[in-house]
C-alpha positions as CSV (number, residue, x, y, z in Angstrom):
1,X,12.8,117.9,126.1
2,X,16.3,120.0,126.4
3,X,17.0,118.2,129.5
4,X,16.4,114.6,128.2
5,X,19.3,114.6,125.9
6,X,21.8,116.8,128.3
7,X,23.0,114.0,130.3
8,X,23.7,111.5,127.2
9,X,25.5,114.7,125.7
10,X,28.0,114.8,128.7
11,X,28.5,110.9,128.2
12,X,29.4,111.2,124.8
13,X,31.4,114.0,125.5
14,X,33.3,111.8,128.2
15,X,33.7,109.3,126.3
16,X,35.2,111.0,123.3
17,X,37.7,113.2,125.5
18,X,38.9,109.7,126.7
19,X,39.1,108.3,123.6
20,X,41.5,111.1,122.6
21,X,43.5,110.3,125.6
22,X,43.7,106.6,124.6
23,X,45.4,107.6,121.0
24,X,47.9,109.9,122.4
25,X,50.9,108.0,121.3
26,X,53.6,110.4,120.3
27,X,57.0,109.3,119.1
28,X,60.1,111.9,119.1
29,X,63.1,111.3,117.0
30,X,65.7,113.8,115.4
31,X,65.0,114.9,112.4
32,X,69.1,114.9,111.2
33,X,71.9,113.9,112.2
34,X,75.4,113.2,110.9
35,X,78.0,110.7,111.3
36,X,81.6,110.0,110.4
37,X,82.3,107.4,108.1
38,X,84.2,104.6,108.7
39,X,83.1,104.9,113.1
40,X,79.7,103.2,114.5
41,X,77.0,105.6,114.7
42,X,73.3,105.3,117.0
43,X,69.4,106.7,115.8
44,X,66.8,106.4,118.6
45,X,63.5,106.9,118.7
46,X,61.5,107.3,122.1
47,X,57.7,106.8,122.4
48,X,54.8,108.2,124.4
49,X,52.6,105.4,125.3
50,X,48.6,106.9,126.5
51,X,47.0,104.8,129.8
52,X,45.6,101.4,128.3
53,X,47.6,101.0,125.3
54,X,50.7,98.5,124.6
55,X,53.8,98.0,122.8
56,X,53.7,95.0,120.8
57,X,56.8,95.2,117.8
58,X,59.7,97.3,116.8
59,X,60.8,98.0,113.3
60,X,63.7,100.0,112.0
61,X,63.1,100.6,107.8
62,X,65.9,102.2,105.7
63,X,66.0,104.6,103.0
64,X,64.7,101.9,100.6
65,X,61.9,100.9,103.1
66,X,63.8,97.6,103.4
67,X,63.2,96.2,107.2
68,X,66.6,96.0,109.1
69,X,65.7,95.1,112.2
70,X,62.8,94.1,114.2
71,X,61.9,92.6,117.3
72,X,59.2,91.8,119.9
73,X,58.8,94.3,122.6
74,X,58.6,91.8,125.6
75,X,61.7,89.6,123.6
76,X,64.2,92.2,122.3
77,X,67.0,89.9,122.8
78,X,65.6,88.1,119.9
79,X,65.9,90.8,117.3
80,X,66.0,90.1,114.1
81,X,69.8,92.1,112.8
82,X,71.5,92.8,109.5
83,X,75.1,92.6,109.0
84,X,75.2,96.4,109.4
85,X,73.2,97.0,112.2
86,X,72.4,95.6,115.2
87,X,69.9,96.3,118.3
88,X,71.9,99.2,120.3
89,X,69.5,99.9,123.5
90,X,66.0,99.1,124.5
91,X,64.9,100.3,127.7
92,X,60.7,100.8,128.5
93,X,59.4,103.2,125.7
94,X,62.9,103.5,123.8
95,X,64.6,102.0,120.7
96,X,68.1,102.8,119.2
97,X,70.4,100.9,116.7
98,X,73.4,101.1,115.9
99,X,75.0,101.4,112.6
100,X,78.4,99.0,113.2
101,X,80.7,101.3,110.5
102,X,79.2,104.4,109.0
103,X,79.5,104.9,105.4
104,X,78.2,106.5,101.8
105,X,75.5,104.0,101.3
106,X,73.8,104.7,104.7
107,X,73.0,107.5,104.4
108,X,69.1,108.4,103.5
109,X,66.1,108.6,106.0
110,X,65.0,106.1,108.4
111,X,62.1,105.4,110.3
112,X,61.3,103.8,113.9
113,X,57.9,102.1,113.6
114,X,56.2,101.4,116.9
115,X,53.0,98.7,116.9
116,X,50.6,99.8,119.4
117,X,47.5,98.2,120.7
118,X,44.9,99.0,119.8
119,X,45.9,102.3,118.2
120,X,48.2,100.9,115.5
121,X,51.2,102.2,113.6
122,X,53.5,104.9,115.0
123,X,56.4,106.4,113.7
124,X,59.4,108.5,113.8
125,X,61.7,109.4,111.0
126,X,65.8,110.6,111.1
127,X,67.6,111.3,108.2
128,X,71.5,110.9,108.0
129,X,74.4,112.6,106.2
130,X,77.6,110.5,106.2
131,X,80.8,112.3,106.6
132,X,84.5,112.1,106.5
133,X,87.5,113.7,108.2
134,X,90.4,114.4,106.1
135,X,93.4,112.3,107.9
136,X,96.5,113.5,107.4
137,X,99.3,111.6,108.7
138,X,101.8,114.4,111.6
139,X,104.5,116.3,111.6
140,X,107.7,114.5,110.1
141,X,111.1,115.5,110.1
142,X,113.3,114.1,107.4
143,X,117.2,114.3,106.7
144,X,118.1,116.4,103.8
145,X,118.8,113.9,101.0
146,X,116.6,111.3,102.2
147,X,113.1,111.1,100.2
148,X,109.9,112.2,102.4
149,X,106.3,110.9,101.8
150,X,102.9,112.6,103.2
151,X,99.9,110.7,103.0
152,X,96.6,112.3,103.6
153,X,93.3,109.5,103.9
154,X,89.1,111.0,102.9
155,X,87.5,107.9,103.6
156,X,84.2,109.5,101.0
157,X,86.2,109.2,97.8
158,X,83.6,109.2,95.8
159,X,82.3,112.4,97.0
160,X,85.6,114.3,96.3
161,X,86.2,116.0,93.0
162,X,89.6,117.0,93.6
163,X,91.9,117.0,95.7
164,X,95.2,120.0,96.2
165,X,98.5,120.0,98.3
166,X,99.6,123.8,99.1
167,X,102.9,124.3,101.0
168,X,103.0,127.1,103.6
169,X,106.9,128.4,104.1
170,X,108.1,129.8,107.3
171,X,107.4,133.1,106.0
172,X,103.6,132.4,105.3
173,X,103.7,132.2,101.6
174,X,101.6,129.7,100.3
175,X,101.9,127.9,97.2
176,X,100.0,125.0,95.4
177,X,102.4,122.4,94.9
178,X,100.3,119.6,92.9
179,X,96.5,118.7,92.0
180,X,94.7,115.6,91.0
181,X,91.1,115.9,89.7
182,X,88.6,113.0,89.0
183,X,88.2,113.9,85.3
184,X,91.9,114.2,84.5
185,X,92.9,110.7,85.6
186,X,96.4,112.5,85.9
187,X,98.1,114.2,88.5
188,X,99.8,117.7,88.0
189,X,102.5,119.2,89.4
190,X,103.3,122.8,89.3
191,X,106.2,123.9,87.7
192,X,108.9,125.2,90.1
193,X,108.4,121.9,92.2
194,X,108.1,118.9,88.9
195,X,111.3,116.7,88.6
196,X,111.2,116.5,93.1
197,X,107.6,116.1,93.5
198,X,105.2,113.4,92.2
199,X,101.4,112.8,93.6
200,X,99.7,109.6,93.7
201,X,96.7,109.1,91.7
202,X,93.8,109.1,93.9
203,X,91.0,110.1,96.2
204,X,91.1,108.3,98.8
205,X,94.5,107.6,100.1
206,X,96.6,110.6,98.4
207,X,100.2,110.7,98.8
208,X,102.8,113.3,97.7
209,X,106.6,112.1,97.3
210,X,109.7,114.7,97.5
211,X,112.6,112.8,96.1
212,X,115.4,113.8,97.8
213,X,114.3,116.6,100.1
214,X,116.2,119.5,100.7
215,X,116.2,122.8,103.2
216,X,113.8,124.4,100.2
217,X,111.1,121.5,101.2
218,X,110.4,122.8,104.8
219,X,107.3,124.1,105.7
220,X,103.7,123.3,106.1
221,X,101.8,121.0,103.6
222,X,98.2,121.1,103.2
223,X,96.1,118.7,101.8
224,X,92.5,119.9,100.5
225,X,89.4,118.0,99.1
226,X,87.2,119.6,96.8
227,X,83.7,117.8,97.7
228,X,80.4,117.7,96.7
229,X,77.8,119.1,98.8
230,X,79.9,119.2,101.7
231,X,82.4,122.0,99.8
232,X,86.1,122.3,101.1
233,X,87.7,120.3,103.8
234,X,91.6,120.0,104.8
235,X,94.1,119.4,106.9
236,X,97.7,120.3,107.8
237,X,100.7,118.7,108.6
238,X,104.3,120.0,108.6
239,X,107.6,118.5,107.6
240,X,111.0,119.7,109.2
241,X,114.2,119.2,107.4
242,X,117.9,118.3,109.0
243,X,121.2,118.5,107.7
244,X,123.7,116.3,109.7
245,X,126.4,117.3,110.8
246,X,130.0,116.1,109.5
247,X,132.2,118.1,111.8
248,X,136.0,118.5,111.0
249,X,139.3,119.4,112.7
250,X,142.1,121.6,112.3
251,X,144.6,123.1,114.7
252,X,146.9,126.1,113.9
253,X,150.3,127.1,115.9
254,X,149.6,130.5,117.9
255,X,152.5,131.1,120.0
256,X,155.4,128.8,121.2
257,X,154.2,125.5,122.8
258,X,150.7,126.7,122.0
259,X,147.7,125.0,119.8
260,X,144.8,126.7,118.8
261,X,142.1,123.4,117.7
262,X,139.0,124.3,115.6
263,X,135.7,121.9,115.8
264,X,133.7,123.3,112.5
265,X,130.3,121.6,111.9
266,X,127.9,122.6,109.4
267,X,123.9,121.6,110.2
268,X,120.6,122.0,110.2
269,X,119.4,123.5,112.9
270,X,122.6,124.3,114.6
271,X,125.1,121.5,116.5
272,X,126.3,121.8,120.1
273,X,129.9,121.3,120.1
274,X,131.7,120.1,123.2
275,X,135.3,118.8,123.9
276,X,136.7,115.6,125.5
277,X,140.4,116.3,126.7
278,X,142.4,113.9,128.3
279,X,143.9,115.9,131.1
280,X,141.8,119.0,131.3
281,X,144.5,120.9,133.0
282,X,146.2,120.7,129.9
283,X,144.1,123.2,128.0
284,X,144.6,126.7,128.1
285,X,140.8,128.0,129.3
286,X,136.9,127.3,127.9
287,X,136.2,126.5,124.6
288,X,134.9,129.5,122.7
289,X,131.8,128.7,119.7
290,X,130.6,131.1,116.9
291,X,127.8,130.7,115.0
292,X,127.1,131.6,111.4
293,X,124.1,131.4,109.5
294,X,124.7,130.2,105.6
295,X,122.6,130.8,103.0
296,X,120.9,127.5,102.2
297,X,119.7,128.2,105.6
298,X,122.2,125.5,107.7
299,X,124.4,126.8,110.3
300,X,128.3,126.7,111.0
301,X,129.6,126.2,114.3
302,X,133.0,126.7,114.7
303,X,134.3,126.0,118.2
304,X,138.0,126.3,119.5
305,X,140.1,125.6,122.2
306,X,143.7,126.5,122.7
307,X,145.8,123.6,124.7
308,X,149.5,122.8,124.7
309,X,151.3,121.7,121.7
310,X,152.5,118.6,123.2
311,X,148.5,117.1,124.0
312,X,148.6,116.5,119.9
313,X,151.0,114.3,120.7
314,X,150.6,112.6,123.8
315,X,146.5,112.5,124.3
316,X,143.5,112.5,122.8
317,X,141.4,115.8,122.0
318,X,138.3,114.6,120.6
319,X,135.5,117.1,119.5
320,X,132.3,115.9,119.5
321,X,129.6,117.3,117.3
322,X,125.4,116.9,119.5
323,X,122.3,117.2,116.8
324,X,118.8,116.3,117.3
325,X,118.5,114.4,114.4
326,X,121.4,111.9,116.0
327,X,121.0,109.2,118.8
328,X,125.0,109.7,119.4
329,X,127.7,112.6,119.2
330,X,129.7,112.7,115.7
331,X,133.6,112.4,116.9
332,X,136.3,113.2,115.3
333,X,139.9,112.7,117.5
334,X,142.6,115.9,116.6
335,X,145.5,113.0,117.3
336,X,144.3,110.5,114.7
337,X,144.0,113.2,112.4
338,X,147.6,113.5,112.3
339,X,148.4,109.8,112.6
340,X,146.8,109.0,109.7
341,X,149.6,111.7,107.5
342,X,152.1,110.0,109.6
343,X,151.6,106.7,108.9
344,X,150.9,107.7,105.0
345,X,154.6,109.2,104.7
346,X,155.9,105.7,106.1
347,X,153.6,104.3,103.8
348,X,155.3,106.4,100.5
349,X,158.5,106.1,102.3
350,X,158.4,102.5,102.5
351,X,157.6,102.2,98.5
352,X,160.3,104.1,97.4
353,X,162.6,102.3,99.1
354,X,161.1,99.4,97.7
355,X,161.4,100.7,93.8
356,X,165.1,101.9,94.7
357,X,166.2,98.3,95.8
358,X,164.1,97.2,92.8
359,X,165.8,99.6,90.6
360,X,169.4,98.6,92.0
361,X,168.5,94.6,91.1
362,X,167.8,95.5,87.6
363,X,170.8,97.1,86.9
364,X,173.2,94.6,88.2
365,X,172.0,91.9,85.7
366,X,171.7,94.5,83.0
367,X,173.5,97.8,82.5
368,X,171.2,100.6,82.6
């Protein structure tokens, strides 16, 4: 009796250990993954397909199990896309979209569902976190008493609570320099920087002004979002500050026949003087430059040359002031220096001759 039902036993055993082979469809997807707002972002889902079953239809559900996108497995050119997503790869057993421009309201879990003949309904399931950089526009350099502007962009607004600038001086000190939080609806400023700084009111594209900026304003500026879940993110940018140079001339008799010329320009960071001299073997040797630091943090070159009395006269000794914050030298000619008080003696000299001539008119038709 035992060995009657043996064989059938086997059978069904067969059969059932093929039937478990049939249903082997497996489908393998990340379970998180993060992109950055405002850039196109992919989620795929790959599927295992068992010997005798098929792939019939692709569907791609979002957080609110609302279909948005779908597509026959033998037509996928024919997929049926939203306005935010669209069919990014299908190749054999593999399905990705692609989110066209990442932001706050995608994120949430999504699911890949695979119809399979004959074993039905398979699935995968990725959830996404949207995030955002914190953009903040580089390094500037600005002249002293021009007015500066750094803007800093967090493209997840509504996820920021608050928002800080901090300045960082060359000597590592840092310092908050202005706030703005959500619940205030106005910004603040501390107190040693209010009167020169203001801050935009916002999130999203925050902007601090320094009107005029001066040597004190150098240093690096941080801007820092206070953001829920993601916590603390920043970033830094620095600002450099110039002072242009206005160089000016004098010269001062040393000896008989003998000229000492001073070039003195004040800046921020220090000029590089140099000399044009008509007939160079006119001058008495090199030109000799000192440098002195000043307490506002500009420095004063003064540069001088010694060259024969008569070049002051005759030629032109032009000294030439080279900063980095200039396309072109500042000149300033020794001669025309002293042309200029020439030319405004004749000037007086010519009025009081005038009001003497005058004066001697009057007095003939009436006695004084």
């Amino acid at each position: 009796m035992s060995f009657g039902w043996c064989p059938c036993f086997y059978v069904w055993l067969f059969l059932l250990l093929f039937s478990r082979l049939q249903v082997s469809c497996k489908v393998s997807a990340p379970s998180h993954l993060q992109a950055i707002a405002g850039q196109p972002f992919m989620i795929g889902c790959n599927i295992t397909i068992g010997t005798g079953q098929s792939l019939s239809q692709v569907r791609w559900l979002d957080a609110r199990d609302r279909t948005i996108l779908s597509y026959l497995a033998d037509e996928p050119a024919k997929a049926t896309e939203s306005k935010r997503v669209e069919l990014a790869t299908f190749h054999s057993h593999t399905s990705a979209i692609r989110i066209k421009k990442a932001a706050t309201q995608d994120e949430g879990c999504y699911r890949c569902i695979f119809d399979v003949y004959p074993t039905g309904q398979q699935e995968g399931r990725t959830c996404l976190s949207v995030l955002a950089r914190v953009v903040l526009e580089g390094n500037k350099t600005v002249v002293s008493g021009k007015d500066a502007t750094l803007t800093c962009h967090y493209a997840l607004a509504e996820k920021a609570e608050q928002v800080l600038w901090k300045k960082t001086a060359e000597q590592g000190d840092t310092t908050t320099v202005a706030s703005y939080i959500k619940q205030d609806h106005v910004p603040r400023v501390e107190d040693p920087f209010r009167g020169h700084v203001t801050l935009s009111r916002s999130l999203n594209r925050t902007q601090l002004y320094l009107r005029p900026v001066s040597t004190e304003d150098e240093g690096c500026y941080t801007c820092e979002f206070h953001t829920y879940p993601e916590g603390s993110i920043s970033a830094t940018a620095c600002l450099s500050v110039y002072v242009l140079p206005k160089p000016e001339v004098t010269h001062v008799i040393v000896s008989p026949g003998v000229v000492e010329v001073n070039c003195t320009a004040v800046s921020r960071p220090a000029s590089r003087i140099s000399w044009n001299v008509e007939g160079d073997n006119d001058t008495m040797g090199p030109s000799v430059s000192s440098y002195f630091e000043q307490g506002d943090g500009t420095t004063m070159v003064v540069s001088s040359i010694l060259v024969q009395e008569r070049l002051l006269v005759d030629k032109t000794v032009v000294c030439r002031a080279h900063h980095q914050g200039l396309k072109a030298a500042v000149s300033v000619a020794v001669n025309k220096v002293k042309r200029s008080h020439i030319i405004l003696v004749i000037m007086m000299f010519i009025v009081a001759v005038l009001l003497l001539c005058l004066c001697v008119c009057v007095n003939k038709r009436s006695p004084c």
